[in-house]
Biopython code that builds the backbone (N, CA, C, O; Angstrom):
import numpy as np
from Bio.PDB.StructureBuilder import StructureBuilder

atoms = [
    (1, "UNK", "N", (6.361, 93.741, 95.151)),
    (1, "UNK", "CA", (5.222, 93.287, 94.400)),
    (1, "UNK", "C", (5.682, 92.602, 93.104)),
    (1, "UNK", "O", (6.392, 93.248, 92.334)),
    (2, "UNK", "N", (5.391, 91.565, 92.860)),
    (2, "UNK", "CA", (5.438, 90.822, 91.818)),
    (2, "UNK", "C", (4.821, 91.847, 90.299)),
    (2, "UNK", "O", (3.885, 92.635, 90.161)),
    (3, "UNK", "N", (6.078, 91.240, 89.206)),
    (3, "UNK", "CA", (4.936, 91.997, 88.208)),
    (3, "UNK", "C", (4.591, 90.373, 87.538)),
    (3, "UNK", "O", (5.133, 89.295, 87.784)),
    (4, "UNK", "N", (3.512, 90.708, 86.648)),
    (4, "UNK", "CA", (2.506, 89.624, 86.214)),
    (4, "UNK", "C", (3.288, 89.491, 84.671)),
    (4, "UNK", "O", (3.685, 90.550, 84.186)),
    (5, "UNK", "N", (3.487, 88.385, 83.995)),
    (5, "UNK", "CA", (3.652, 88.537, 82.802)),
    (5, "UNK", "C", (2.946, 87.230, 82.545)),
    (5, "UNK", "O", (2.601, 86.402, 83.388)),
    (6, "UNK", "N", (2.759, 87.178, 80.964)),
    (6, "UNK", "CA", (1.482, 86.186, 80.286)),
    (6, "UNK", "C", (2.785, 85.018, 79.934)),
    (6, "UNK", "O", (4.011, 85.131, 79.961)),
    (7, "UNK", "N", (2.034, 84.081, 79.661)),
    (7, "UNK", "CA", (2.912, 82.408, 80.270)),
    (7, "UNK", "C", (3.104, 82.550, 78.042)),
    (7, "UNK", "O", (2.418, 83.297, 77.342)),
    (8, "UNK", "N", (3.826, 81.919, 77.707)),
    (8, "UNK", "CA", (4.315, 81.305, 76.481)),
    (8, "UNK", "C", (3.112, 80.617, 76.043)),
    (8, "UNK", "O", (2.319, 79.866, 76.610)),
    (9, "UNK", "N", (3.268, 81.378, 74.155)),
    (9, "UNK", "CA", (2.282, 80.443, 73.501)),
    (9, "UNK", "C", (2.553, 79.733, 72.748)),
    (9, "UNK", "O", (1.833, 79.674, 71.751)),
    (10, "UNK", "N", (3.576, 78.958, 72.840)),
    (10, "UNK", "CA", (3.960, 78.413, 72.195)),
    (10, "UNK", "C", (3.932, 76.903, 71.993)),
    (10, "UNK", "O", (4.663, 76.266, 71.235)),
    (11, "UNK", "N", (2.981, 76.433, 72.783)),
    (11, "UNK", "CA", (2.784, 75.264, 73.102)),
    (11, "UNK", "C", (0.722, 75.434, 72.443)),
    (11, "UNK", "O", (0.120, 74.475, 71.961)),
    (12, "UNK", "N", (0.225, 76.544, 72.591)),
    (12, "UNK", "CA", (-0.881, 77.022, 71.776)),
    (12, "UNK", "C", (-0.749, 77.167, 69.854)),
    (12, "UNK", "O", (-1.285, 76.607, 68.898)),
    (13, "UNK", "N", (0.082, 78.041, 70.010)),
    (13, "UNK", "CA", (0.138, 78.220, 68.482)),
    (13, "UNK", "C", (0.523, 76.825, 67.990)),
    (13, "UNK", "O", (-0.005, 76.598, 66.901)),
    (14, "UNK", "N", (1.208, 75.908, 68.403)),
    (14, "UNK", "CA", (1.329, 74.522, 67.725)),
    (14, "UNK", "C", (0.096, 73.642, 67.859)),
    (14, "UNK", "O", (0.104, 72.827, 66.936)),
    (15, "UNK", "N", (-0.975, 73.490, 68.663)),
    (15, "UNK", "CA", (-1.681, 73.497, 68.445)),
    (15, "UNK", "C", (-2.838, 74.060, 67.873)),
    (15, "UNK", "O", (-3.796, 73.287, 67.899)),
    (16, "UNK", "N", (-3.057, 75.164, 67.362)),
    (16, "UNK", "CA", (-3.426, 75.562, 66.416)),
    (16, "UNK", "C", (-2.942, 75.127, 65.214)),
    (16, "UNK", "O", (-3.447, 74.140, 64.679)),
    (17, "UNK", "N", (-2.031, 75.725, 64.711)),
    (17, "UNK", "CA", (-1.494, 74.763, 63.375)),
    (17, "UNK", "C", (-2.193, 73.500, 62.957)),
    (17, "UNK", "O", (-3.004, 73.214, 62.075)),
    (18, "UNK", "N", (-1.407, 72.673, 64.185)),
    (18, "UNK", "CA", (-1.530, 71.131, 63.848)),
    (18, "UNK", "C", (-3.546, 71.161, 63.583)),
    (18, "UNK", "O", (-4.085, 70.701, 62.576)),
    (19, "UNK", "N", (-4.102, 71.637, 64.448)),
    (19, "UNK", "CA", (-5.595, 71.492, 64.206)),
    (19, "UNK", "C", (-5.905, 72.075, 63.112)),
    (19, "UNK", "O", (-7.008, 71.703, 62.711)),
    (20, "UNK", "N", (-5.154, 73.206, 62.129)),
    (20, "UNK", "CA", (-5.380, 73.760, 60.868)),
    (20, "UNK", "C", (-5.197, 73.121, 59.882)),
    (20, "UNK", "O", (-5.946, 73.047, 58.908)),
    (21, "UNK", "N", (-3.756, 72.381, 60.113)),
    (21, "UNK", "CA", (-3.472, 71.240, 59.226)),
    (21, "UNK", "C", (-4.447, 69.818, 58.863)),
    (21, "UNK", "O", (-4.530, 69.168, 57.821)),
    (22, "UNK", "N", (-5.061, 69.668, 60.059)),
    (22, "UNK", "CA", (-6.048, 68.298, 59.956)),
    (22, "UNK", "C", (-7.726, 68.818, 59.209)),
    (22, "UNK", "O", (-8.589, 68.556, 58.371)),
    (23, "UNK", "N", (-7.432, 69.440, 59.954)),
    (23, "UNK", "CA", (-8.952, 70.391, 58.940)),
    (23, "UNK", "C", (-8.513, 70.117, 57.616)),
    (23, "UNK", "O", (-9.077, 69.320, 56.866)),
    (24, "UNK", "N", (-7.442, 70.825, 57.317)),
    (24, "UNK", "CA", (-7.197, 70.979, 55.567)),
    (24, "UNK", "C", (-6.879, 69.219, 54.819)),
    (24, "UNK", "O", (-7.046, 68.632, 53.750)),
    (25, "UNK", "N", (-6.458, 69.013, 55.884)),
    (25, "UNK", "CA", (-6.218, 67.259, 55.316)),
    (25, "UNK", "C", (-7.591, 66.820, 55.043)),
    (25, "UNK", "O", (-7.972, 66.769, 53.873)),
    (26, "UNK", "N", (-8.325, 66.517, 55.955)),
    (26, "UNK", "CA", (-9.632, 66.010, 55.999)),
    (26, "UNK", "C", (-10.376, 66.842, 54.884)),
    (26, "UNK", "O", (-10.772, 66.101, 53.984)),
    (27, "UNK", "N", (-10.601, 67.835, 54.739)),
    (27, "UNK", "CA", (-11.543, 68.066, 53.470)),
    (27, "UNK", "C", (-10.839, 67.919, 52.333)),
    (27, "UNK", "O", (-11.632, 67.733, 51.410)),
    (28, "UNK", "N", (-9.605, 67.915, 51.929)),
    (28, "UNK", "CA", (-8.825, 67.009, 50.885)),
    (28, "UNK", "C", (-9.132, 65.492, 50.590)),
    (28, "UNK", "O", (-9.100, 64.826, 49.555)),
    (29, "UNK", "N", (-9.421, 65.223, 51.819)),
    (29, "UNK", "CA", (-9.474, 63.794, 51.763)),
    (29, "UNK", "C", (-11.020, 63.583, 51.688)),
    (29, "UNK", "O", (-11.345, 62.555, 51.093)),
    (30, "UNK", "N", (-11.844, 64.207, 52.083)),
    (30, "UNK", "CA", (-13.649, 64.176, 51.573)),
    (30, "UNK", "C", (-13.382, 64.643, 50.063)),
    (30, "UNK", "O", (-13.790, 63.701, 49.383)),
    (31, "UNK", "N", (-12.996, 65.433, 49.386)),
    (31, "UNK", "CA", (-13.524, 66.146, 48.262)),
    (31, "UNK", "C", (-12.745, 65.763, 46.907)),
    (31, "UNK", "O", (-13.062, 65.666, 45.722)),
    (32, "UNK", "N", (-11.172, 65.535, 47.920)),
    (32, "UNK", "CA", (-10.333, 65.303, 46.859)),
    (32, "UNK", "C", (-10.300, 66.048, 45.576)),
    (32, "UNK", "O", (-10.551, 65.677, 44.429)),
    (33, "UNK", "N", (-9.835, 67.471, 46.177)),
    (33, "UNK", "CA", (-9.747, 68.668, 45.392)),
    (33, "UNK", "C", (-8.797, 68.607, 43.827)),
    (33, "UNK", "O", (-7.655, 68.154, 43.746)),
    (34, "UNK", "N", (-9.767, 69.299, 42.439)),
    (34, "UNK", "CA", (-8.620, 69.325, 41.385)),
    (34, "UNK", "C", (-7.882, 70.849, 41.826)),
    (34, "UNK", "O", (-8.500, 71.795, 42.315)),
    (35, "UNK", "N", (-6.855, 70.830, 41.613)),
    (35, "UNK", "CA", (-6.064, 72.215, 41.620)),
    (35, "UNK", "C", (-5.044, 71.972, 40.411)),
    (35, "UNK", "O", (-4.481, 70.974, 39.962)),
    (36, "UNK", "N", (-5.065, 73.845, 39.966)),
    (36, "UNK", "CA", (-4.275, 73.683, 38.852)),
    (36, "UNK", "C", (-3.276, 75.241, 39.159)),
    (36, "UNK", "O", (-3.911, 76.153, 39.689)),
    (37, "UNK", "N", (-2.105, 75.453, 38.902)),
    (37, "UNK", "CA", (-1.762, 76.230, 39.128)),
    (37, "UNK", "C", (-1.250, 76.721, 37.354)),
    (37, "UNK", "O", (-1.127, 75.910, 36.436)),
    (38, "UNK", "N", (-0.970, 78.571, 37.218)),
    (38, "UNK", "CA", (-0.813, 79.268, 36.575)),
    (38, "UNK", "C", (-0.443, 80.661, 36.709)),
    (38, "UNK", "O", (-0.808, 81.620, 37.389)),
    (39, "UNK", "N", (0.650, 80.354, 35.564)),
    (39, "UNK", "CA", (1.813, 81.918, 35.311)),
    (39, "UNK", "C", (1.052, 82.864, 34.574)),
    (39, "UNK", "O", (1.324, 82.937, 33.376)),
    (40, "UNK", "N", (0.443, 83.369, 34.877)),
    (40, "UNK", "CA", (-0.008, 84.738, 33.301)),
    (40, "UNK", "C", (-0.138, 86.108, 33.892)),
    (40, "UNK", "O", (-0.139, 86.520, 35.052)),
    (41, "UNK", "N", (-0.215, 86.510, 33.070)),
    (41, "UNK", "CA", (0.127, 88.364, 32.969)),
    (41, "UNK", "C", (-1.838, 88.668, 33.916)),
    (41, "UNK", "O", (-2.873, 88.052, 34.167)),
    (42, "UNK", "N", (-1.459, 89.483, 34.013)),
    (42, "UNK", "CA", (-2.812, 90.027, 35.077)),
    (42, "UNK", "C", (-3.889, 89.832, 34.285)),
    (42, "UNK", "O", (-4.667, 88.957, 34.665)),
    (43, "UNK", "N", (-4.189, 90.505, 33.122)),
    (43, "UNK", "CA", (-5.302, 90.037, 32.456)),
    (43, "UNK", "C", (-5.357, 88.901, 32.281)),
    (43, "UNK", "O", (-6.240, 88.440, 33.004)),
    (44, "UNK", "N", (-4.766, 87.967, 31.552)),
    (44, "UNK", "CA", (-4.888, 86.586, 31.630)),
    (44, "UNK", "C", (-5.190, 85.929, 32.707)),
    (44, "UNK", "O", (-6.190, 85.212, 32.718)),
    (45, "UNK", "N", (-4.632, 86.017, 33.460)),
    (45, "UNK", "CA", (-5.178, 85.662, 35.057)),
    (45, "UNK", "C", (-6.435, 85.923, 35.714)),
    (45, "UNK", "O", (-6.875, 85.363, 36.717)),
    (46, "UNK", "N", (-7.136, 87.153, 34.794)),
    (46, "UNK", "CA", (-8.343, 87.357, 35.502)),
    (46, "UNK", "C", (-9.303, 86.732, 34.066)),
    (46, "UNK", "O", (-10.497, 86.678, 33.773)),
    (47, "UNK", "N", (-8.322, 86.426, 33.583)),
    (47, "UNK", "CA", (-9.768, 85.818, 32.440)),
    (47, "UNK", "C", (-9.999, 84.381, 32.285)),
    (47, "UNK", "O", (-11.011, 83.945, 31.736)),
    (48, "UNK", "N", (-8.645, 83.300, 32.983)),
    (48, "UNK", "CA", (-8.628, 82.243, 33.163)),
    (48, "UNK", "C", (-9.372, 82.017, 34.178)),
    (48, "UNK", "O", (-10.297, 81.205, 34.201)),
    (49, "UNK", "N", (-8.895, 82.952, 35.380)),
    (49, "UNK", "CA", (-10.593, 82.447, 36.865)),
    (49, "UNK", "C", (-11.833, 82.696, 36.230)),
    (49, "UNK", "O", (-12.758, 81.902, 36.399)),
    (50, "UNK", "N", (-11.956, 83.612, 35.581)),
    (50, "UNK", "CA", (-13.406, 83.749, 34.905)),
    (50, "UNK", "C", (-13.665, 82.542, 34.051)),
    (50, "UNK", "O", (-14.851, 82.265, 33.871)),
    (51, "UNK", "N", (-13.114, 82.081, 33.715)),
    (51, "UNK", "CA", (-13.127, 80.528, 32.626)),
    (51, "UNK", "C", (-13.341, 79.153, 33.503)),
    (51, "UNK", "O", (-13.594, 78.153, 32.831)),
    (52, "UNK", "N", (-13.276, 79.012, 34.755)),
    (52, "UNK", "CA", (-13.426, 78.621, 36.101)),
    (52, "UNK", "C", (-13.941, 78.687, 36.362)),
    (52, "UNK", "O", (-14.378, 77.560, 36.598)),
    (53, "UNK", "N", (-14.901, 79.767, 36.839)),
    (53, "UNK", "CA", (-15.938, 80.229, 37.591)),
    (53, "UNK", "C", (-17.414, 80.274, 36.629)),
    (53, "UNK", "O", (-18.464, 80.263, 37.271)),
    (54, "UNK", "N", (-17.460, 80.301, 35.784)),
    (54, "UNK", "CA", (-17.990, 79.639, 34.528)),
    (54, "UNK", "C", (-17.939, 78.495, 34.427)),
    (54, "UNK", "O", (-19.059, 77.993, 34.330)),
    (55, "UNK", "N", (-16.937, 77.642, 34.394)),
    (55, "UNK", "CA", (-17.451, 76.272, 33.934)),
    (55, "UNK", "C", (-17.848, 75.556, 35.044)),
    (55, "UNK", "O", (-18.697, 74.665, 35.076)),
    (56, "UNK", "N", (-17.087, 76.061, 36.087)),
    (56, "UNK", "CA", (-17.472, 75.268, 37.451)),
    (56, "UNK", "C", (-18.067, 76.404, 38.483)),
    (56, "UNK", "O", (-17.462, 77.013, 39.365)),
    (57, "UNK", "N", (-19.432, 76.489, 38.093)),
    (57, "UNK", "CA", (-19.788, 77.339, 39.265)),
    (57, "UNK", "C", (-19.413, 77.115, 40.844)),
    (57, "UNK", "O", (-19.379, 75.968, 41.292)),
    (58, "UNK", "N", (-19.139, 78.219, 41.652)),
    (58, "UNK", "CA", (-19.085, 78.333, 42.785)),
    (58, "UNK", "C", (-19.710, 77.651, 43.829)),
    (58, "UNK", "O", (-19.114, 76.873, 44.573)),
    (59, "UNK", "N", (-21.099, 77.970, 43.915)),
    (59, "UNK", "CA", (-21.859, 76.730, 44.827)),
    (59, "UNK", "C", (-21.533, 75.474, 44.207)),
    (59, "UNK", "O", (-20.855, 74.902, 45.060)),
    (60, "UNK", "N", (-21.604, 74.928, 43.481)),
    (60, "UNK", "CA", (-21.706, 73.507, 43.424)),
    (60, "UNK", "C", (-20.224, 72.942, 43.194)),
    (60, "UNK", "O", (-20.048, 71.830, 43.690)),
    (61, "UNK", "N", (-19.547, 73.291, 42.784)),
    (61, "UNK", "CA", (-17.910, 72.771, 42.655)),
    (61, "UNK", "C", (-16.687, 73.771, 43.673)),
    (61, "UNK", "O", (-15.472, 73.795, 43.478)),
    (62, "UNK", "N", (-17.399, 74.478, 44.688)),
    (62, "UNK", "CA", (-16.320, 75.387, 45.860)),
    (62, "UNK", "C", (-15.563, 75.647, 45.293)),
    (62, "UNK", "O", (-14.507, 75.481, 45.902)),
    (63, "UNK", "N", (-15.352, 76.252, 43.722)),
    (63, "UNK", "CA", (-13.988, 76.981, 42.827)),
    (63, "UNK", "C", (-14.025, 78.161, 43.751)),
    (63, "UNK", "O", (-14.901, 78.927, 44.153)),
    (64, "UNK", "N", (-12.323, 77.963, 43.993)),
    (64, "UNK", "CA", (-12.222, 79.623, 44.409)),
    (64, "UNK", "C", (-10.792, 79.420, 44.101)),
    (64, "UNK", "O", (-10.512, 78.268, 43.771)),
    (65, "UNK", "N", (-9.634, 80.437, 44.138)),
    (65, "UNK", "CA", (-8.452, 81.202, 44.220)),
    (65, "UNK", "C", (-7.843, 80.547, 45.422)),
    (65, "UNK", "O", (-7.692, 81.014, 46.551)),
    (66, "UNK", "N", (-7.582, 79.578, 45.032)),
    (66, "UNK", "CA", (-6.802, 79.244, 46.280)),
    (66, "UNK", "C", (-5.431, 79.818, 47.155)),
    (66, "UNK", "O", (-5.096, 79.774, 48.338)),
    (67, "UNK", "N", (-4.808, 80.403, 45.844)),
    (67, "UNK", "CA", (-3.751, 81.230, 46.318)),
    (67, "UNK", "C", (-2.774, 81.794, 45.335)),
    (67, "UNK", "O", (-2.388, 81.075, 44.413)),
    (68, "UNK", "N", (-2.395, 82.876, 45.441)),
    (68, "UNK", "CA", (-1.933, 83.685, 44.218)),
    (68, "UNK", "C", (-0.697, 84.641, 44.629)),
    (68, "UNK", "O", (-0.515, 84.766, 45.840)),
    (69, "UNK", "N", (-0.020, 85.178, 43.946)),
    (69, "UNK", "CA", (0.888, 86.151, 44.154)),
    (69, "UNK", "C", (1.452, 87.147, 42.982)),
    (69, "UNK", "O", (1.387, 86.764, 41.814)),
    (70, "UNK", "N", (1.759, 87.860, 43.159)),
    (70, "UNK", "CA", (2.401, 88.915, 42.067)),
    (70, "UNK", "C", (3.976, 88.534, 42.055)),
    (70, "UNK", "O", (4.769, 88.375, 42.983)),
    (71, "UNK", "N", (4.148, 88.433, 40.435)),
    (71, "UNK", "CA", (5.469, 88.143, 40.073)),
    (71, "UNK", "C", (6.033, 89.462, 39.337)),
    (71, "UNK", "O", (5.116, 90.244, 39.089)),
    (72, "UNK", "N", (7.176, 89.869, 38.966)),
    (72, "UNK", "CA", (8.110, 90.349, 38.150)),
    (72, "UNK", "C", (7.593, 90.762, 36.621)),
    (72, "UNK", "O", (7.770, 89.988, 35.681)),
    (73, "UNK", "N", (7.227, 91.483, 36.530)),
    (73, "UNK", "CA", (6.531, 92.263, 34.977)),
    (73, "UNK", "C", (5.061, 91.850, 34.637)),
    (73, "UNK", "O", (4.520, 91.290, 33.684)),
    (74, "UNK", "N", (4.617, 92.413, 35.928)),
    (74, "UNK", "CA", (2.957, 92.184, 35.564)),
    (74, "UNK", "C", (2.051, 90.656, 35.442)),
    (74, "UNK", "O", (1.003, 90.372, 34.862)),
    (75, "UNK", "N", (2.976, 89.890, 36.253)),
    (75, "UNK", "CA", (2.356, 88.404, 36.206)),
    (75, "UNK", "C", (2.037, 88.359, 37.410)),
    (75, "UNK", "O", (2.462, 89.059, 38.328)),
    (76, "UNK", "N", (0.747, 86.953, 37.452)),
    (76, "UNK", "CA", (0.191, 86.179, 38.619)),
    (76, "UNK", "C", (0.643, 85.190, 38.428)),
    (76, "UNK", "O", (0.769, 84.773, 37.276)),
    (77, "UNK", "N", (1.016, 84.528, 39.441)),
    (77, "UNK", "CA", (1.044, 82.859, 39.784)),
    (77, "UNK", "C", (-0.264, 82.946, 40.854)),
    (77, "UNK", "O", (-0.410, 83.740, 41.782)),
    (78, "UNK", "N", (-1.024, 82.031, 40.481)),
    (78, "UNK", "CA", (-2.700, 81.424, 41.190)),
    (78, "UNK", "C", (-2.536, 80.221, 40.866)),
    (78, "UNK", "O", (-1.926, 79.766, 39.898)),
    (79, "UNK", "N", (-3.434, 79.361, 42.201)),
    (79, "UNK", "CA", (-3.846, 78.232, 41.980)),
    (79, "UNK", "C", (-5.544, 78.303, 42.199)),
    (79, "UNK", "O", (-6.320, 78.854, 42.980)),
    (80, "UNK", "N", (-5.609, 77.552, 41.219)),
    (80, "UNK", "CA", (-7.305, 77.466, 40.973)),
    (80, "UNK", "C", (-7.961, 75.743, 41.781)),
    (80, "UNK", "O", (-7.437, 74.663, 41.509)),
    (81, "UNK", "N", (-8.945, 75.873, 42.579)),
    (81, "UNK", "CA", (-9.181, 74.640, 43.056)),
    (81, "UNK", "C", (-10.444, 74.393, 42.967)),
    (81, "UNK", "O", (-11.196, 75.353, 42.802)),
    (82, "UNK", "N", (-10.864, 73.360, 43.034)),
    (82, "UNK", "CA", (-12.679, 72.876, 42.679)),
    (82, "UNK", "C", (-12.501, 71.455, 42.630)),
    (82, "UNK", "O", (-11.532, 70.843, 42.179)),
    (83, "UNK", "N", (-13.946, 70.831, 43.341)),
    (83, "UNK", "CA", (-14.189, 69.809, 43.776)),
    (83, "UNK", "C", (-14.415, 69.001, 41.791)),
    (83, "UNK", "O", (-14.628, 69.648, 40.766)),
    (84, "UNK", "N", (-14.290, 67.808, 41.901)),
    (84, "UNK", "CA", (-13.960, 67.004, 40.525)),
    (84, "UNK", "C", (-15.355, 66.668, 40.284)),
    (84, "UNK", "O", (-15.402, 66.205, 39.145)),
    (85, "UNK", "N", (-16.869, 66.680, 40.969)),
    (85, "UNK", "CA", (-18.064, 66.671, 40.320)),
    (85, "UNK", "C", (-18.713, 67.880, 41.172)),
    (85, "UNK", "O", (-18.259, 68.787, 41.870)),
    (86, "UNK", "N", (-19.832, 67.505, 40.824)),
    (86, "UNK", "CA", (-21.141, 68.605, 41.607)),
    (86, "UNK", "C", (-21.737, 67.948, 42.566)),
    (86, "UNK", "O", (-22.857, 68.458, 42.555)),
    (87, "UNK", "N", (-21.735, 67.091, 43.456)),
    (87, "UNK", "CA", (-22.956, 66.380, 44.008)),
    (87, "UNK", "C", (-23.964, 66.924, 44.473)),
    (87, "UNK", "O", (-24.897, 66.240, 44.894)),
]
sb = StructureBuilder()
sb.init_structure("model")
sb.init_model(0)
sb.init_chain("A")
sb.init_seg("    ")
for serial, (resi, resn, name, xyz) in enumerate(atoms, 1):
    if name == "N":
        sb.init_residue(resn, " ", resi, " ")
    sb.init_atom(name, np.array(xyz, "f"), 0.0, 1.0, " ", f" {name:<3s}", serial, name[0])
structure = sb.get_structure()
């Protein structure tokens, strides 16, 4: 009896990607996102998105955290992103 095994995805997961990648291109290329990136200590970091999220509200300028990480003595590196008007 044959045993069954599942075929390689590896010809899937690259397509995925590549279709993740064009997504992210294309709404770059509709919105033409500002992004700003920043080093600060945790509080600072949560008081600069708040300074963000404030000036550029959420619904109308899609500010969000685009991506962040924990550094070496209590710092964030974040990038902050939002569309350049309100339409």
């Amino acid at each position: 009896m044959a045993k069954f095994t599942s075929p390689p995805l590896d010809g899937l997961k690259r397509r995925i990607n590549r279709h993740r990648e064009q997504v992210s291109a294309r709404r770059d290329q509709q919105g033409h996102f500002i992004r700003e990136t920043y080093c600060l200590t945790r509080e600072e970091a949560r008081q600069k998105a708040r300074e963000w999220f404030d000036a550029f509200p959420k619904a109308a300028y899609w500010t969000e955290v685009e991506s962040w990480r924990p550094l070496e003595g209590d710092r964030i590196e974040f990038t902050m992103r939002r569309l350049p008007t309100a339409d």
